[in-house]
C-alpha positions as semicolon CSV with decimal commas, in nm:
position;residue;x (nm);y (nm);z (nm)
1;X;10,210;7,517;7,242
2;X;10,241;7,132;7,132
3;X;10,517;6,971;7,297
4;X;10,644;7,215;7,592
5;X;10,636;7,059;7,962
6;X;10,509;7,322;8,201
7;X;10,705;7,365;8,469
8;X;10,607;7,200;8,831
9;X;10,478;7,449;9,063
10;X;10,340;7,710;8,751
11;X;9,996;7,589;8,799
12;X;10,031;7,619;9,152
13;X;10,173;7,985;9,169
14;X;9,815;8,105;8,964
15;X;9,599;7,901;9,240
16;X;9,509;8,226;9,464
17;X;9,489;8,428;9,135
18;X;9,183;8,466;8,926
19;X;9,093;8,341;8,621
20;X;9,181;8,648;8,381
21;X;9,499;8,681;8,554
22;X;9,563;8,342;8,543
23;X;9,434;8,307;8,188
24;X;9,704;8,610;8,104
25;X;10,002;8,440;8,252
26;X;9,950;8,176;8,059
27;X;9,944;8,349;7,737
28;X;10,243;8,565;7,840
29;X;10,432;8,229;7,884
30;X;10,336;8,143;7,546
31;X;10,429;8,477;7,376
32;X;10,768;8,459;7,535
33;X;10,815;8,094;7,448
34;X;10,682;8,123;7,095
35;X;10,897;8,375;6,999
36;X;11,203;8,257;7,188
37;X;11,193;7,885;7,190
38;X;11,590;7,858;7,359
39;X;11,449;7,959;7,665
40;X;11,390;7,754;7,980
41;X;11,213;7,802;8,262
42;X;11,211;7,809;8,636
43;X;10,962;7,839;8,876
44;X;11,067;8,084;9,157
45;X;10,797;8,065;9,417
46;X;10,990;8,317;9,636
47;X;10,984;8,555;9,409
48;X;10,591;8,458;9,296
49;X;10,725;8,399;8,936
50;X;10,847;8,232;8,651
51;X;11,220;8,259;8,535
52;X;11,294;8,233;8,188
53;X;11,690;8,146;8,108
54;X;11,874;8,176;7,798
55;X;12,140;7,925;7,744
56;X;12,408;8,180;7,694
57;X;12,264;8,512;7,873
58;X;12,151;8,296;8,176
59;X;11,840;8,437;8,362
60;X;11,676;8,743;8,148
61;X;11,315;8,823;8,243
62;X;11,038;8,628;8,450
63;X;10,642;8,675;8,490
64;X;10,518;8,776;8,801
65;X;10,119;8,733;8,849
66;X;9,952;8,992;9,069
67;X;9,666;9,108;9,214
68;X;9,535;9,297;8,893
69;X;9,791;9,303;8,671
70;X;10,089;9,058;8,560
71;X;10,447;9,197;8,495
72;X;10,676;9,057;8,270
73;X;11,046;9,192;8,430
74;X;11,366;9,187;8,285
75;X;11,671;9,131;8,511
76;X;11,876;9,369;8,309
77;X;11,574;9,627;8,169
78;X;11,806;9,919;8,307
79;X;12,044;9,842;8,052
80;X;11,754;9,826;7,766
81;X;11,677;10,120;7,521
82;X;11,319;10,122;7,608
83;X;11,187;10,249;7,183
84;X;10,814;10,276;7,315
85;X;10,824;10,410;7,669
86;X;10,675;10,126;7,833
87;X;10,928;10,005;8,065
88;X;10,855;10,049;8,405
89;X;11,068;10,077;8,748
90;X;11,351;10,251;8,899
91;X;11,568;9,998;9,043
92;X;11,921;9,955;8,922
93;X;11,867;9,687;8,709
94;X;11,524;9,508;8,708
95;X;11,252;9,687;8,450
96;X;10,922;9,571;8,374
97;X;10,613;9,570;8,075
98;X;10,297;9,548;8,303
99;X;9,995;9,364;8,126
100;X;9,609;9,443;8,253
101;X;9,352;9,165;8,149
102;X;9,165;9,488;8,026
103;X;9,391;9,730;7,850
104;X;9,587;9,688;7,566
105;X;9,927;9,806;7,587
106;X;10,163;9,745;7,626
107;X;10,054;9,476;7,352
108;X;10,238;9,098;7,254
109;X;10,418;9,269;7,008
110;X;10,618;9,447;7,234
111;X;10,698;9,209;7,476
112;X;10,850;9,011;7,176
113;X;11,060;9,315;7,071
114;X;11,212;9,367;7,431
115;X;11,263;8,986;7,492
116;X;11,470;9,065;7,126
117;X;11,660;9,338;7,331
118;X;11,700;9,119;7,630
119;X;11,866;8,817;7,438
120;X;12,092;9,011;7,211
């Protein structure tokens, strides 16, 4: 991704992670950025994650690195149609697409098609 700043503190929030789950929150940033260049983001290191924010929807999803798995959550996912299934989570509001180094779905794809859902 030529030409995007990453955001102080992001390296720092993957330091006590390993290197495939490091090396896959990385590329989740860059899916969600590549396919939705408007966004900004946020370091929350409260919440162990990074906000993305849409200049008119305001905060929408963030990635949260974890032990073996990293979850991409949207703030609003209740309110999704979920077409494939995959969201996960029975809180109010917050639903989530949970990526394993090893396993393939759910895939990029996907993520790019509920990031369409979130920002519509």
């Amino acid at each position: 991704m030529t030409g995007v700043t990453t955001p102080a503190g992001f390296e720092e929030l993957l330091e006590d992670h390993c290197a495939s789950i490091g090396a896959l929150t990385r590329h989740l940033r860059e899916v969600i950025l590549s396919a939705r260049p408007e966004l900004t983001e946020r370091v929350y290191r409260g919440w162990h994650g990074l906000g993305f924010h849409h200049p008119e929807r305001g905060y929408i999803a963030a990635v949260f690195p974890g032990t073996d798995s990293v979850s991409v959550g949207f703030e609003h996912g209740a309110d999704l149609p979920d077409p494939h299934g995959l969201l996960e989570g029975t809180g109010k509001r917050l639903r989530y697409l949970r990526f394993r180094p090893d396993e393939s779905a759910p895939t990029h794809e996907h993520l790019v098609e509920y990031l369409a859902l979130a920002t519509a």
